[in-house]
Short mmCIF file of the C-alpha atoms (twelve columns), coordinates in Angstrom:
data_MODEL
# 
_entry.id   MODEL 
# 
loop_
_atom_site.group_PDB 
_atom_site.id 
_atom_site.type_symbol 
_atom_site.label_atom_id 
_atom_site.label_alt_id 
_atom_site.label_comp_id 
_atom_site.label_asym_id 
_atom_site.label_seq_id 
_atom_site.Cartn_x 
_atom_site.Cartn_y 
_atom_site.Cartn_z 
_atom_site.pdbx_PDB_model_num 
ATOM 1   C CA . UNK A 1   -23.922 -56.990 10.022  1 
ATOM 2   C CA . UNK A 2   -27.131 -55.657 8.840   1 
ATOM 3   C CA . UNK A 3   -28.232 -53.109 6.421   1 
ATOM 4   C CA . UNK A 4   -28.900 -49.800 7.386   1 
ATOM 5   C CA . UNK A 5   -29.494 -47.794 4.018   1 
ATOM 6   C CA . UNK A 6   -31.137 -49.137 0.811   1 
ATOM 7   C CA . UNK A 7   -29.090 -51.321 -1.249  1 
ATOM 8   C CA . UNK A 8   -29.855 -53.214 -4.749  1 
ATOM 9   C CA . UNK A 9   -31.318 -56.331 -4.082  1 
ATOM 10  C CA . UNK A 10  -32.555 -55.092 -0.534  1 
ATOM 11  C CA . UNK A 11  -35.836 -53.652 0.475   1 
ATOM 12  C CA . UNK A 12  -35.929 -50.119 -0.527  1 
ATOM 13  C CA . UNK A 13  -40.250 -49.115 0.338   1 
ATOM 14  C CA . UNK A 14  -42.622 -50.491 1.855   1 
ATOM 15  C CA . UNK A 15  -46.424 -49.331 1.252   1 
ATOM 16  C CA . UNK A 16  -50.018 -49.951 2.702   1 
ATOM 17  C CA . UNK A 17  -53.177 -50.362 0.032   1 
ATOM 18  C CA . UNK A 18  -55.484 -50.019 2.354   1 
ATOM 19  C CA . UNK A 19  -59.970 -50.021 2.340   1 
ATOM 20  C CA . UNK A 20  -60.202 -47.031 5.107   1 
ATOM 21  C CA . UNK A 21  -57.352 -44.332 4.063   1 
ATOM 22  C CA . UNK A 22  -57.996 -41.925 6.552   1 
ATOM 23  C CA . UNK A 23  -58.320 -44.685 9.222   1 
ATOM 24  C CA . UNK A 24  -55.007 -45.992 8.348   1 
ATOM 25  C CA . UNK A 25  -53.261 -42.167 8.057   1 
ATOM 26  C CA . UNK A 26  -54.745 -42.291 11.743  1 
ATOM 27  C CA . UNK A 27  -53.662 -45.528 13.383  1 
ATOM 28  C CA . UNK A 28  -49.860 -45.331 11.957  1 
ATOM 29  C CA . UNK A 29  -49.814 -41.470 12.587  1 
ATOM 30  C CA . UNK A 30  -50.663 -42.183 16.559  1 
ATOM 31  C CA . UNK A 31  -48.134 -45.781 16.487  1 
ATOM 32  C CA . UNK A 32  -45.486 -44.541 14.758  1 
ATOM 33  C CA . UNK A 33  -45.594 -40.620 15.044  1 
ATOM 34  C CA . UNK A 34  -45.968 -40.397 11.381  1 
ATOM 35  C CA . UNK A 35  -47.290 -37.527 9.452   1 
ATOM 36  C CA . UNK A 36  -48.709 -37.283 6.224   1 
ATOM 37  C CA . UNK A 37  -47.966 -36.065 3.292   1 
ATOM 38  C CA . UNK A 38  -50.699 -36.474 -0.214  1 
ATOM 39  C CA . UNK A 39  -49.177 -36.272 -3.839  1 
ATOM 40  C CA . UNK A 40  -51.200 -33.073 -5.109  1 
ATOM 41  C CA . UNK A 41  -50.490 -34.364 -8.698  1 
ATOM 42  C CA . UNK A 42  -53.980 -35.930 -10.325 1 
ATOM 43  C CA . UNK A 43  -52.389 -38.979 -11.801 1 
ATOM 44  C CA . UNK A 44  -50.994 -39.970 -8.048  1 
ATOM 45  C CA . UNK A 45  -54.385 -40.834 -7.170  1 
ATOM 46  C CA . UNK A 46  -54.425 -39.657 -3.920  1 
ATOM 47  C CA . UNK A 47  -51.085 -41.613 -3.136  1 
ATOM 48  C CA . UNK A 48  -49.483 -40.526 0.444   1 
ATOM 49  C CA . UNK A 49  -46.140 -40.217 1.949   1 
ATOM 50  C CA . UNK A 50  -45.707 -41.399 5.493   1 
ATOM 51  C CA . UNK A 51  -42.925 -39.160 7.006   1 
ATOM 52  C CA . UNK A 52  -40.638 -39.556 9.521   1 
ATOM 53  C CA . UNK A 53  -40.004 -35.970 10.370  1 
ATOM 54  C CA . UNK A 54  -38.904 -34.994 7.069   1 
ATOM 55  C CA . UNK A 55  -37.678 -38.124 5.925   1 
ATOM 56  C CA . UNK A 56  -40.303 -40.731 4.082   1 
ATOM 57  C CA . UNK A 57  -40.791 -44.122 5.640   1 
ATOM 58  C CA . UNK A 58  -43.740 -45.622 3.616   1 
ATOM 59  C CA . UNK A 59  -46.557 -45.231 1.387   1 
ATOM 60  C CA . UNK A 60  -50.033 -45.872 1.225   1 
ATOM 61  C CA . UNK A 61  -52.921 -45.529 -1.155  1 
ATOM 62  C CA . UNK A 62  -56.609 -46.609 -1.459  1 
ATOM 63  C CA . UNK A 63  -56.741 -50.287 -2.299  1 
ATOM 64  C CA . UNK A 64  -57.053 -51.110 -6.073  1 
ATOM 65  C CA . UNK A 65  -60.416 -52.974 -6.757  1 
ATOM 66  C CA . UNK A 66  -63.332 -54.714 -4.654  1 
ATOM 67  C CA . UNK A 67  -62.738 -57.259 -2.354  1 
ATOM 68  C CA . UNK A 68  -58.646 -56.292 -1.938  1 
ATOM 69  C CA . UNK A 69  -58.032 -56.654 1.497   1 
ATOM 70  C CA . UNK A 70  -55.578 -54.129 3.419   1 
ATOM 71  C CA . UNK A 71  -52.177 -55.437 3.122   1 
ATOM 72  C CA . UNK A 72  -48.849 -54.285 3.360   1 
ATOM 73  C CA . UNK A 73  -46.367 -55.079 -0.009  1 
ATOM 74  C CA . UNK A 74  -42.632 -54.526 0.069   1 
ATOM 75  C CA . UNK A 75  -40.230 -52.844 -2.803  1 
ATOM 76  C CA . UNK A 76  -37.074 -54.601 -3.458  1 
ATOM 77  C CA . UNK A 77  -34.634 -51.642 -5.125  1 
ATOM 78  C CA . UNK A 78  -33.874 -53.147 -8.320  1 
ATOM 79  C CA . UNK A 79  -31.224 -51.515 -11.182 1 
ATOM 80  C CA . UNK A 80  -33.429 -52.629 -14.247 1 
ATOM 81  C CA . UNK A 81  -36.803 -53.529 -13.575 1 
ATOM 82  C CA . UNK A 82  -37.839 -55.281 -17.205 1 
ATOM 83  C CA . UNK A 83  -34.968 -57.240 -16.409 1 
ATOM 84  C CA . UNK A 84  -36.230 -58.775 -12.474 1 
ATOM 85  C CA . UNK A 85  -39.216 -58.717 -14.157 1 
ATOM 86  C CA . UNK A 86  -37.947 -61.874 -16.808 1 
ATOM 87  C CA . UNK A 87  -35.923 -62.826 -13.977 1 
ATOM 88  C CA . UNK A 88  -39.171 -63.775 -11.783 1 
ATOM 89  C CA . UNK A 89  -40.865 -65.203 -14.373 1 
ATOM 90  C CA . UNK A 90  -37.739 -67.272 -15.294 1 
ATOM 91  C CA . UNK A 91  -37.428 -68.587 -11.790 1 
ATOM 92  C CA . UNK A 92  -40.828 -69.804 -11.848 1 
ATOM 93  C CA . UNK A 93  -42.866 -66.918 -10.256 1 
ATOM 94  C CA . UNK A 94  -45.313 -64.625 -11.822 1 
ATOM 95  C CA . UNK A 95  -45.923 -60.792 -12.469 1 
ATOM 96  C CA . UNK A 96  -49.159 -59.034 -10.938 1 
ATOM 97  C CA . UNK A 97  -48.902 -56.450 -13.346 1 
ATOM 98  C CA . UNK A 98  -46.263 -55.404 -15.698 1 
ATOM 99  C CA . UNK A 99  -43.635 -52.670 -15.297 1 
ATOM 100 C CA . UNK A 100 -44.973 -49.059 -15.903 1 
ATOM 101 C CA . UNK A 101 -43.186 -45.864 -15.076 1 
ATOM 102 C CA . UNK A 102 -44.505 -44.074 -12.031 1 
ATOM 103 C CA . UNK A 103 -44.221 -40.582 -13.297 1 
ATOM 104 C CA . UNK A 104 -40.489 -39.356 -13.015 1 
ATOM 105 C CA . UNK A 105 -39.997 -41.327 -9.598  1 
ATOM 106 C CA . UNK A 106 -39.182 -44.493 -10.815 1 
ATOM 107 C CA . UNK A 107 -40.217 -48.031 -12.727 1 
ATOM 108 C CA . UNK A 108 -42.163 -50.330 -11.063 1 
ATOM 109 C CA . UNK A 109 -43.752 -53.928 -11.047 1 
ATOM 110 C CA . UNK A 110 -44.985 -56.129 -8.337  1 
ATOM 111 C CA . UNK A 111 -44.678 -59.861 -8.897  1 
ATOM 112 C CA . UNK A 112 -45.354 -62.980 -7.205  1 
ATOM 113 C CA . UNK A 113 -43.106 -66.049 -6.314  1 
ATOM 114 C CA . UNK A 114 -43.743 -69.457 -7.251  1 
ATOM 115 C CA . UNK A 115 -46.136 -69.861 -3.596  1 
ATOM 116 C CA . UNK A 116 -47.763 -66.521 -4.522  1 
ATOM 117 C CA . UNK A 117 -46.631 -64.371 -1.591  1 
ATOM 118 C CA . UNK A 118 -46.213 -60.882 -3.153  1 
ATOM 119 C CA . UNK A 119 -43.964 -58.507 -3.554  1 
ATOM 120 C CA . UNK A 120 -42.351 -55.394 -6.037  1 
ATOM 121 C CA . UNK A 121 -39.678 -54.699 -7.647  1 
ATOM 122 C CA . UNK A 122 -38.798 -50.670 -7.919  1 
ATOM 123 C CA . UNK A 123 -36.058 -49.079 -10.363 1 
ATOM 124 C CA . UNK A 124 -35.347 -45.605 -9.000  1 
ATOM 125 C CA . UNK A 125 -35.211 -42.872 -10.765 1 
ATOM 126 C CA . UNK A 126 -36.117 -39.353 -8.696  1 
ATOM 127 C CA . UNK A 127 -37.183 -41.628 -5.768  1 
ATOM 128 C CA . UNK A 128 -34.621 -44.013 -4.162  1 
ATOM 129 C CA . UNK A 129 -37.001 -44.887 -1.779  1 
ATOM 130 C CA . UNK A 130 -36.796 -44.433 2.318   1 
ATOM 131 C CA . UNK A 131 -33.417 -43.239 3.253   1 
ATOM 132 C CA . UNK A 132 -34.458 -44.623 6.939   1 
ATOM 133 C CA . UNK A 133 -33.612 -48.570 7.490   1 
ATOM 134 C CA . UNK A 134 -33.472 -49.415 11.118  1 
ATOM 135 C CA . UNK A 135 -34.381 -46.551 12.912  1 
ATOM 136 C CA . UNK A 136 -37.252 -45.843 15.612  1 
ATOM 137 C CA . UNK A 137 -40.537 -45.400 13.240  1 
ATOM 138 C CA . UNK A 138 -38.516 -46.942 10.170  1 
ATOM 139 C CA . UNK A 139 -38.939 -50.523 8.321   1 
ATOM 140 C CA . UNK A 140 -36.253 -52.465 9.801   1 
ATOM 141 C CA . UNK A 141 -36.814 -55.885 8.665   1 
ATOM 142 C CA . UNK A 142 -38.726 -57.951 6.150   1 
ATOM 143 C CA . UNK A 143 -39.973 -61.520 6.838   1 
ATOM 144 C CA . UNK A 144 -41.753 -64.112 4.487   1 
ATOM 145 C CA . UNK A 145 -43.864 -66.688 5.429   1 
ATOM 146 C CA . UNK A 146 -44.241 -69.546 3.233   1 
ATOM 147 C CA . UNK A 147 -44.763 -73.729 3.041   1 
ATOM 148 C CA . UNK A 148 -41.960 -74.034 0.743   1 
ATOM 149 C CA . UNK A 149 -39.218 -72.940 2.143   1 
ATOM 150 C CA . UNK A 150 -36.933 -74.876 -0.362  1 
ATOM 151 C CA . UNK A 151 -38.547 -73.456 -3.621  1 
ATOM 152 C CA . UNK A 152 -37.811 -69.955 -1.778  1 
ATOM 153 C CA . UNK A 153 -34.221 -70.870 -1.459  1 
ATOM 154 C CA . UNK A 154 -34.423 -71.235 -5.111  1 
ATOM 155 C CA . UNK A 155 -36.440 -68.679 -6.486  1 
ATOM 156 C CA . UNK A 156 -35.103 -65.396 -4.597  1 
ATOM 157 C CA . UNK A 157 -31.113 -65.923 -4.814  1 
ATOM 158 C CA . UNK A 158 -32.022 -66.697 -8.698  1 
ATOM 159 C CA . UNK A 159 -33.647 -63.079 -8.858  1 
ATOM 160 C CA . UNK A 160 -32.137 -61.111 -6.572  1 
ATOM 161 C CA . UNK A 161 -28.808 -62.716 -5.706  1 
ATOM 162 C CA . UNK A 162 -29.564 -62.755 -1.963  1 
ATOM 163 C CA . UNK A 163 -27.131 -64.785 0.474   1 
ATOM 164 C CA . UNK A 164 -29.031 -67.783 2.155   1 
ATOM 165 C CA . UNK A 165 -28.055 -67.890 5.675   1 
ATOM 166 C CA . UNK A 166 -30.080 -71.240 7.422   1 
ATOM 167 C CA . UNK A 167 -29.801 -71.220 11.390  1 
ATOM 168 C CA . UNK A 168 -31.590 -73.613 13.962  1 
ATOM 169 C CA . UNK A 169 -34.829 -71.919 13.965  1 
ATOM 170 C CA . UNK A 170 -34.748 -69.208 11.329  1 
ATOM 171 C CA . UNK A 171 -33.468 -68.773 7.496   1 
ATOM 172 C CA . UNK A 172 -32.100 -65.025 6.880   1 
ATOM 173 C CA . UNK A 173 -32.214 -63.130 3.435   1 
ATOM 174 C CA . UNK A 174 -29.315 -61.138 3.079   1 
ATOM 175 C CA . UNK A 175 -26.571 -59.269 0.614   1 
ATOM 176 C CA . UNK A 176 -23.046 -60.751 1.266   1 
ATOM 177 C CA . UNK A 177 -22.238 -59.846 4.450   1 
ATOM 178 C CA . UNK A 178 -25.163 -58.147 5.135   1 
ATOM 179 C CA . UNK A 179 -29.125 -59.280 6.238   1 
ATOM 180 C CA . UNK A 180 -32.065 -57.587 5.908   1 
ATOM 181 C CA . UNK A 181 -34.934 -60.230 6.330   1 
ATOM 182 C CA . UNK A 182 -35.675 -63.859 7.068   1 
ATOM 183 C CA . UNK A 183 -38.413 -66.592 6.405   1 
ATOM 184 C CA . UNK A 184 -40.876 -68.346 8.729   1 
ATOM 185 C CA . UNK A 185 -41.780 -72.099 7.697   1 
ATOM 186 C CA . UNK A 186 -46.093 -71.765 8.089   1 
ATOM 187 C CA . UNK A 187 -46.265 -75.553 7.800   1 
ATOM 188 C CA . UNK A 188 -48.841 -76.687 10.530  1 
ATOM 189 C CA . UNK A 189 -48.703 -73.148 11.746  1 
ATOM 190 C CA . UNK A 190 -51.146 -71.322 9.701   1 
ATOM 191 C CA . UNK A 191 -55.053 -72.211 8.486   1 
ATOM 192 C CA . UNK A 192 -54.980 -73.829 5.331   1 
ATOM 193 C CA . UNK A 193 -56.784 -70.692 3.998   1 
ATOM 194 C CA . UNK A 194 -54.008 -68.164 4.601   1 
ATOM 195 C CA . UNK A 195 -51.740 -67.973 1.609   1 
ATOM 196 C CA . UNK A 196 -47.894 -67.072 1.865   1 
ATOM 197 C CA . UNK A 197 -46.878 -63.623 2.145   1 
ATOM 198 C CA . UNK A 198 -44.338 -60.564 2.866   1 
ATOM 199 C CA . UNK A 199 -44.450 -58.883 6.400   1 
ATOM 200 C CA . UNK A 200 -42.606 -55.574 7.574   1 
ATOM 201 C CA . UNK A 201 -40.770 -55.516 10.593  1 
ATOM 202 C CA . UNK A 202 -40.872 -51.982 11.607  1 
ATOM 203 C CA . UNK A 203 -38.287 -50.709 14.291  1 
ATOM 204 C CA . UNK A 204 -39.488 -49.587 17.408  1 
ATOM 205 C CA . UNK A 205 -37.513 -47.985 20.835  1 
ATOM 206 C CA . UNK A 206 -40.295 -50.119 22.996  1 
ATOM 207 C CA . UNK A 207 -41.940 -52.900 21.874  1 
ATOM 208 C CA . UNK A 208 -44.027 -53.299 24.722  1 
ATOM 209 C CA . UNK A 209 -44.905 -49.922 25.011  1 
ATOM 210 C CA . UNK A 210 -45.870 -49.684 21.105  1 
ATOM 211 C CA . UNK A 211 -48.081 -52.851 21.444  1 
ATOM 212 C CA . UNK A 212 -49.760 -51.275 24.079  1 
ATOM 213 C CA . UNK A 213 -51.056 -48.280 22.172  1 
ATOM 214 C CA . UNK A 214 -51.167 -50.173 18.979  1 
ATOM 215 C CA . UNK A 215 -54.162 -52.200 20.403  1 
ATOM 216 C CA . UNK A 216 -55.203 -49.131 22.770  1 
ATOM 217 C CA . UNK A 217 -55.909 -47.904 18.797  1 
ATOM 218 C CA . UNK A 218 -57.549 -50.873 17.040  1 
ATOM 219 C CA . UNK A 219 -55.193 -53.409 16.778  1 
ATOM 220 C CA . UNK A 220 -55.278 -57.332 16.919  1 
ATOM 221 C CA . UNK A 221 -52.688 -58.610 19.021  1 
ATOM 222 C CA . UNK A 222 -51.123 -62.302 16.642  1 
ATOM 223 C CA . UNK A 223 -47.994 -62.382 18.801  1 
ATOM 224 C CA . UNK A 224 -47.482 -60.472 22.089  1 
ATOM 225 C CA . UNK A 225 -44.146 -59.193 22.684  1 
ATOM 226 C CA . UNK A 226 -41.764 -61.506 22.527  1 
ATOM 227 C CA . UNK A 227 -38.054 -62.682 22.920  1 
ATOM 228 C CA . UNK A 228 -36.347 -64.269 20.089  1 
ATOM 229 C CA . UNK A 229 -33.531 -66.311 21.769  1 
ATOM 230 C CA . UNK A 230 -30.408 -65.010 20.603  1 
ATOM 231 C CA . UNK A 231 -33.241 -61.775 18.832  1 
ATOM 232 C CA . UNK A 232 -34.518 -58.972 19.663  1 
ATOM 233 C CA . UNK A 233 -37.761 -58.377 21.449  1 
ATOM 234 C CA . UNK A 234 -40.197 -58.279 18.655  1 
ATOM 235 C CA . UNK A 235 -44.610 -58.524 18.028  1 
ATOM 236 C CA . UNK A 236 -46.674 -59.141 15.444  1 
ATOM 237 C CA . UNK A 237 -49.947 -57.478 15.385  1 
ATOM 238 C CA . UNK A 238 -52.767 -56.535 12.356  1 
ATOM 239 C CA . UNK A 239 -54.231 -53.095 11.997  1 
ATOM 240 C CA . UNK A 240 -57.768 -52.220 12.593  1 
ATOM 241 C CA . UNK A 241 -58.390 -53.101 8.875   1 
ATOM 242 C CA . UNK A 242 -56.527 -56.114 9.326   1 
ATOM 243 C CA . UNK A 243 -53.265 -55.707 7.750   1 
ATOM 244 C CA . UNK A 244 -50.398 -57.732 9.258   1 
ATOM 245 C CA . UNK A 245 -47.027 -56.079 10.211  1 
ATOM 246 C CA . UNK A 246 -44.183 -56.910 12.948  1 
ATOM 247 C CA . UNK A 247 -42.546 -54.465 15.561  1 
ATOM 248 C CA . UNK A 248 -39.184 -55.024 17.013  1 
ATOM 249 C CA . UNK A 249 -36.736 -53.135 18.797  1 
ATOM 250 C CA . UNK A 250 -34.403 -50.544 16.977  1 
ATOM 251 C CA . UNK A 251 -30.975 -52.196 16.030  1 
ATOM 252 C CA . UNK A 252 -31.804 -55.879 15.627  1 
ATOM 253 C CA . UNK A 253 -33.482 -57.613 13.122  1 
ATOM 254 C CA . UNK A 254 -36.527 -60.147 13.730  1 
ATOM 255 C CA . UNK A 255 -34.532 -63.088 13.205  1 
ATOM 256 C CA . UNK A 256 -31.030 -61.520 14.768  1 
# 
């Protein structure tokens, strides 16, 4: 079974920092139908909602200081965030910056595991984050790619209380009885020079089709679509300023 609304411990956002705003608003509006919606409030910064007709799927915002590269970071719905906060550093991983409110929408930190793949941790308040999981245009999976796969074991049950479920070819992160992500070994896979890190999966009727207009648009093709034996049909591509995210058919997860 896999989850199809947001959950504690589960991903709850997803959000793009991103060197070319507009560029980005453009590429996802034509792949994904999204529209666009900016915060009008000053102290948003210019912070957008991605909709989904009148439902928001992600968020995206200029990129924080020079050098940042475009990148995609994920929002695990926590119920305290001070507390996952001492909880990451207790398991060994690190905090990017500290938790802050975010207006009246909700507390937030993002935080680092032990490897130093990236992520946040989000305590709702007014904003529980996308009601969509799973659905055509919608984030329907989260993968992390790392070179220690034990320590990862480790570190995210010990934070988040996730369910380890270790197949053939795949690990899966999950809530008892339920997944919502899995992890990809990098070993020998990867340059030496590309660190760990969080990908979105996000769910698409056509893979094929969506890679085709993806790259028609600007996009890198990393993996052309694919079948995952005993998965769904799934790609990975980077945007045209060279953030990485998956696609893969509506109802299955990457590693399903």
């Amino acid at each position: 079974m896999r989850i199809d609304r947001p959950a504690l411990g589960a991903p709850c956002w997803v959000e793009i920092s991103t060197t070319d705003p507009e560029g980005s608003k453009a590429f996802y509006r034509e792949t994904f139908g999204w529209r666009t919606e900016v915060d009008p409030n000053p102290e948003a910064g210019g912070y957008t909602l991605m909709m989904l007709g009148t439902d928001p799927v992600a968020g995206l915002g200029p990129v924080q200081r020079a050098g940042q590269p475009t990148s995609w970071t994920i929002s695990f719905a926590v119920d305290d965030a001070d507390a996952a906060a001492t909880a990451v550093r207790g398991a060994g991983g690190r905090l990017v910056t500290e938790p802050a409110d975010v207006l009246d929408l909700g507390r937030f930190s993002v935080a680092a595991d032990p490897s130093g793949a990236v992520f946040a941790l989000w305590q709702a308040r007014g904003f529980t984050g996308t009601p969509l999981i799973d659905e055509p245009g919608a984030l329907g999976w989260v993968e992390l790619a790392t070179r220690d796969t034990a320590g990862a074991k480790e570190f995210y049950p010990r934070v988040f209380g996730w369910s380890v479920t270790v197949g053939e070819m795949y690990t899966q992160w999950g809530l008892p009885g339920r997944e919502f992500g899995g992890m990809a070994d990098m070993a020998d896979q990867f340059p030496a020079d590309v660190g760990p890190y969080w990908m979105p999966y996000f769910a698409v009727a056509d893979v094929d089709t969506t890679t085709e207009r993806a790259a028609v648009l600007g996009a890198t093709i990393a993996l052309p679509p694919t079948d995952v034996p005993d998965g769904p049909r799934l790609a990975v591509l980077h945007d045209p300023q060279g953030a990485i995210f998956g696609i893969h058919v509506a109802g299955g997860g990457s590693g399903q």
